[in-house]
C-alpha positions in Angstrom: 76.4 131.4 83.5 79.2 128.6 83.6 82.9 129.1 84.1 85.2 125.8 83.8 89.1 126.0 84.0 90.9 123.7 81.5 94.5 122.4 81.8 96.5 121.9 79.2 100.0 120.4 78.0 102.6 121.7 75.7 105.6 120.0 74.3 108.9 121.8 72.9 110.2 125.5 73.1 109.7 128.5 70.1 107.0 126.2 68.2 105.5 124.2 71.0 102.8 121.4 70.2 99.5 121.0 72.6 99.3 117.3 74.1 95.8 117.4 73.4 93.1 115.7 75.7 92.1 113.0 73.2 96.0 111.6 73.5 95.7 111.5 77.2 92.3 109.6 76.5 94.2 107.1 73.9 96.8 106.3 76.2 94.8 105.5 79.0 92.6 103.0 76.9 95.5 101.4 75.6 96.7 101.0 79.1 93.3 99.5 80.2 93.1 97.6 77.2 96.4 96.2 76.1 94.9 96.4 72.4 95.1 99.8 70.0 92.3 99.1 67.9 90.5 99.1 71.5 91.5 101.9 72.3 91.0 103.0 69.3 87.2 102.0 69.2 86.8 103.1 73.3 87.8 106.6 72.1 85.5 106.4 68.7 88.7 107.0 66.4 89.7 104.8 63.3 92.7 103.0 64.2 94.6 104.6 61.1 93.9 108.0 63.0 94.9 106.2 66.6 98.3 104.9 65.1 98.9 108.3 63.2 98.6 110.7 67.0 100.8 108.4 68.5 103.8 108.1 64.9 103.6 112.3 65.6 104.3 112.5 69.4 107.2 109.8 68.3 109.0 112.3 66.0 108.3 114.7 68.1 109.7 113.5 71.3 112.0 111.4 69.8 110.9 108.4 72.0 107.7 106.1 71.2 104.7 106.2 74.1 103.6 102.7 73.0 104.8 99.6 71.4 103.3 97.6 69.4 104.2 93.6 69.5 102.3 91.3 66.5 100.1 88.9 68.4 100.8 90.5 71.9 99.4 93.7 71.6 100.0 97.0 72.9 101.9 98.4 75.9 103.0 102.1 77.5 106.2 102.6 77.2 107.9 103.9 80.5 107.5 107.6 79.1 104.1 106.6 77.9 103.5 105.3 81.4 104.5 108.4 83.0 103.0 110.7 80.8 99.4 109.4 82.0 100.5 109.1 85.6 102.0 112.6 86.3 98.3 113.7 84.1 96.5 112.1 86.6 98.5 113.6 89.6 98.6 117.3 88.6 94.6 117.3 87.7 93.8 115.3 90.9 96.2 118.0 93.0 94.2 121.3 91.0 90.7 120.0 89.8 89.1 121.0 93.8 91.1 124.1 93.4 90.0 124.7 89.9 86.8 123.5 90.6 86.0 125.8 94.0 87.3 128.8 91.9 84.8 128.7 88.9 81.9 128.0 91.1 83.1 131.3 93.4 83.7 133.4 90.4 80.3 132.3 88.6 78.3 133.6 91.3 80.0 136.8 91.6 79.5 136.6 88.0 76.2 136.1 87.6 75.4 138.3 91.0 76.6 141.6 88.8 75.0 140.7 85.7 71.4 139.5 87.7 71.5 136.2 86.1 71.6 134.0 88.9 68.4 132.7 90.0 67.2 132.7 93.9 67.5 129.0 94.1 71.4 129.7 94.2 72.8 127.8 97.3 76.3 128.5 98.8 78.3 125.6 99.9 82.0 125.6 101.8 82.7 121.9 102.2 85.5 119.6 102.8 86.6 117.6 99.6 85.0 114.4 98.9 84.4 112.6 95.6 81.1 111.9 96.1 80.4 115.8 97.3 81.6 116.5 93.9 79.4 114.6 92.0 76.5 116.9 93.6 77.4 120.1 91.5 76.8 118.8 88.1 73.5 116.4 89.2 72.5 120.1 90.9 72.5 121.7 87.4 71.1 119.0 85.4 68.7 116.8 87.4 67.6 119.3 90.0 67.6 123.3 88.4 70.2 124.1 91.3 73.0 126.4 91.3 75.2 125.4 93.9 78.2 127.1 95.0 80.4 124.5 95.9 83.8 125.5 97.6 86.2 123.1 99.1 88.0 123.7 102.4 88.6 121.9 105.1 86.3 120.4 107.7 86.6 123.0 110.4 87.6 125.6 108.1 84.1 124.7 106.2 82.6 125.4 110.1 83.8 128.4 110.3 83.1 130.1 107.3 79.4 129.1 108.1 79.9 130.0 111.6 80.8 133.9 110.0 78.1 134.2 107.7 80.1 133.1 104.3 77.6 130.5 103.2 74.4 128.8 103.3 75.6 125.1 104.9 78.9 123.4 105.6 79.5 120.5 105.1 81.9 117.9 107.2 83.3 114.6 108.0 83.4 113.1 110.9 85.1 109.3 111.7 83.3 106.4 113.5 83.7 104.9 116.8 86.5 106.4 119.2 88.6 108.9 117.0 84.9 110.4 116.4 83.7 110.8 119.5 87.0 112.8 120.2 86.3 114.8 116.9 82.6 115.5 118.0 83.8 118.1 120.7 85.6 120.2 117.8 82.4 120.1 115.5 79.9 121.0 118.2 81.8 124.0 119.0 80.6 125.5 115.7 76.5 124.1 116.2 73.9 125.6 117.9 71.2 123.1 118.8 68.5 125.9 118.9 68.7 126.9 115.4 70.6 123.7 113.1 70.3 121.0 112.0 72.4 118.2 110.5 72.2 116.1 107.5 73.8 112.9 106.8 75.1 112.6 103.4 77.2 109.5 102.6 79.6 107.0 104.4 83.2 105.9 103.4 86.0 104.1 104.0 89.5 104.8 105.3 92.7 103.5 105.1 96.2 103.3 104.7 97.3 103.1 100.4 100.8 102.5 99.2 102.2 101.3 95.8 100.6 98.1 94.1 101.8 95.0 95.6 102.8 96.9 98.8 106.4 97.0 98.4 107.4 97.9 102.0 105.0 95.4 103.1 103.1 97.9 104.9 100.4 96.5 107.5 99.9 98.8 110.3 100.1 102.5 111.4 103.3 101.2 113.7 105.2 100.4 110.5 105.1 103.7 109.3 107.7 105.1 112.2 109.5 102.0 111.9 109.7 101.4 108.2 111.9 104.1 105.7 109.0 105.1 103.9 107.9 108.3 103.1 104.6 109.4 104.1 102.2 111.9 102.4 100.1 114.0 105.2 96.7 115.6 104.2 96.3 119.5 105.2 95.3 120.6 108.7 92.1 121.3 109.6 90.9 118.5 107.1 88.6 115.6 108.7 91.1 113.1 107.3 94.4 114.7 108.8 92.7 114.9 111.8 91.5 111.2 111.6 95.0 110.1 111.2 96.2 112.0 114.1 93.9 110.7 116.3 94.7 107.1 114.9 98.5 107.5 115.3 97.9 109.0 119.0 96.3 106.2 120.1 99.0 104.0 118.5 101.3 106.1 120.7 103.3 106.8 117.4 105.6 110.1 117.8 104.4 112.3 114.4 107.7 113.1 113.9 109.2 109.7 113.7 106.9 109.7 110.4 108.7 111.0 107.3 107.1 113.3 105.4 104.1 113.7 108.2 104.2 117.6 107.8 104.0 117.3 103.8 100.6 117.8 103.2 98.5 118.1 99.8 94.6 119.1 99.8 92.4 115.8 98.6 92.5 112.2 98.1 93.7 111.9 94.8 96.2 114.3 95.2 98.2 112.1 98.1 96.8 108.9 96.1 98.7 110.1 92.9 102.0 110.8 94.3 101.9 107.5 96.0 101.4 106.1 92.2 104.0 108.5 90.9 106.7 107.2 93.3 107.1 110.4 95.0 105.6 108.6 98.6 105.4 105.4 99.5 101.8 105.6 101.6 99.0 107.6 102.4 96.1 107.7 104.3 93.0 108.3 102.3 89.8 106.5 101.2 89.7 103.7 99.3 88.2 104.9 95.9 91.2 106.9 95.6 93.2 103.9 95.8 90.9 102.0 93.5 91.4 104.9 90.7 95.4 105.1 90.7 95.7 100.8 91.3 97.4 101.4 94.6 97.0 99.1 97.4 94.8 99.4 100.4 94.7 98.8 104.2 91.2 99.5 105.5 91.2 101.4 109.2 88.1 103.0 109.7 85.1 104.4 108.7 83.3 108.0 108.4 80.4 109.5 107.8 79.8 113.4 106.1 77.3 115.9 107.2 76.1 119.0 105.9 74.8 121.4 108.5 72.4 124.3 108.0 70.0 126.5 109.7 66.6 125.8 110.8 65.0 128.7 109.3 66.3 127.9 106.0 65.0 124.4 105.7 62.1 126.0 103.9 63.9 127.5 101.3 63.4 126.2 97.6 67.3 126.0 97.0 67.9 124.1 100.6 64.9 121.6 99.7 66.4 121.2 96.2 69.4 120.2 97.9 67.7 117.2 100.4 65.6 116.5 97.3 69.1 115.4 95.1 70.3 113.8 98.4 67.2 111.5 98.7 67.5 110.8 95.1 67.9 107.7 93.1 70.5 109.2 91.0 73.0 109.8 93.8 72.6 106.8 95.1 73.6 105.4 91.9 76.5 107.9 91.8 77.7 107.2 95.1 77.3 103.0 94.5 79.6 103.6 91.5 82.4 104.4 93.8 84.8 101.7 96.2 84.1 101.4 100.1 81.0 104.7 99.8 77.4 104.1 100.5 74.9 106.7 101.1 71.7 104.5 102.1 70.7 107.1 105.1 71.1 110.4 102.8 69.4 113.4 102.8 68.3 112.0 106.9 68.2 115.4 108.8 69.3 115.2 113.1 69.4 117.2 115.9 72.9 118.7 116.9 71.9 117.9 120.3 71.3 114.6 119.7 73.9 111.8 120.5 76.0 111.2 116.9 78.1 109.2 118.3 75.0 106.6 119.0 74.2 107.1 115.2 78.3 106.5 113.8 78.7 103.0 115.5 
């Protein structure tokens, strides 16, 4: 049993019209287009029904979302524009959430009614975008249910630490930042009785507005610049990261506006950077590359998934190395800006010296 939460748009008061998904999907393939019998082709619609959906939102917003220039083609208009931009922002700020409560209430689900089958594995991991992929290659490549809930990196330790889950899984940066992060993740391992496994690799960095208005270049500028900053969550591998970073820079936190505004995943800080609501974030780059922001490469990470020895053997836990080691996510993960995933599914020793293995 499945259970998927759907967002949806309505426009006007007493007799209020959906903004369906396919007009979201039309005005984002006119924007990537420039042409609406394009868009109209990338979204397998005639063009006659194309230009009809966007005459009606027209009328009934009084405004067009489009125009259309003989010869030039066709552009958003700034509501048009906006429209798709605060569409992207709200789904990139509640999809985890959405996302880490279907897969929660689907195994309770399927728990009372006995339908779930024992190759079920329970997941609290921190967000990523290539950890999300691995739910829906679970259920359709591999015969796994997978329970995957996002929190953050330590919180992800804990709940494994207290029996909540089968694995956690966590990031932790390269060079110096990680070997001052390591002391916090050992703290939840016990060399005895887990082991690690590397999952992917990815790129962090600084992302502002296309064109980098505020001519943003290092972590310096953002206590001497007026920008306003958007902070990831505590606990989070990333806000961590960035403290670390900015410590070292000996920049005071609170000579960064908006450092204790925080939102929950990549997109989410990537789309209000594109929205105009912050001027820069620090995030990885394919979260950049989706909203067309601009990006300052820092460092890079690596995620991990720990679990315990004794259930290595398990048909559900070799399931999950088996999608790992597979040729589909590493065509997944290649698909996506500054990730690669060339060691995945390699299992190590808590006890042995990470920091050796993240230079």
């Amino acid at each position: 049993m499945d259970i998927h939460f759907d967002l949806r748009w309505y426009y006007g008061n007493d007799r209020s019209e959906e903004m369906t998904a396919e007009l979201f999907r039309l005005l984002h393939a006119i924007q990537e287009n420039g042409s609406l019998r394009a868009a109209a082709a990338e979204c397998a619609v005639s063009y006659r029904h194309a230009w009809g959906l966007l005459q009606k939102w027209q009328e009934l917003t009084g405004h067009p979302l489009v125009l259309l220039e003989r010869g030039k083609g066709a552009i958003l208009t700034l509501l048009g524009e906006k429209l798709i931009r605060e569409q992207k922002r709200i789904v990139a700020a509640l999809e985890p959430n959405f996302s880490s409560l279907a897969s929660e209430l689907a195994t309770e689900l399927n728990a009372l009614v006995k339908t779930e089958s024992q190759t079920a594995l329970h997941i609290c991991a921190s967000h990523g975008l290539a950890v999300a992929m691995l739910r829906e290659l679970a259920k359709t490549r591999f015969r796994l249910a997978l329970d995957l809930q996002f929190h953050g990196s330590l919180d992800s330790l804990q709940l494994l630490k207290s029996g909540r889950c089968d694995m956690a899984g966590f990031h932790l940066p390269e060079g110096t930042a990680g070997a001052r992060f390591l002391p916090r993740i050992r703290r939840f391992l016990n060399p005895g009785t887990d082991r690690l496994v590397y999952a992917v690799r990815r790129r962090q960095g600084l992302m502002t507005a296309a064109g980098n208005p505020y001519a943003i270049q290092n972590l310096s500028d953002l206590a001497r610049k007026p920008v306003r900053f958007i902070n990831r969550q505590k606990n989070s591998g990333t806000r961590t990261t960035f403290d670390f970073l900015i410590e070292d820079a000996g920049i005071d936190p609170d000579r960064i506006q908006g450092y204790h505004t925080e939102e929950f995943t990549h997109l989410a800080v990537a789309a209000l950077v594109a929205s105009g609501a912050s001027d820069c974030a620090f995030g990885i780059e394919e979260a950049a590359r989706q909203f067309n922001l601009n990006f300052i490469p820092f460092n890079w990470e690596t995620y991990w998934f720990v679990v315990a020895n004794d259930k290595l053997r398990l048909p559900s836990v070799a399931a999950f190395l088996s999608l790992l080691r597979s040729p589909e996510f590493q065509e997944k993960v290649a698909e996506l800006s500054g990730h690669e995933a060339l060691r995945a599914g390699t299992l190590v020793r808590p006890d042995a010296d990470l920091q050796a293995l993240l230079m």
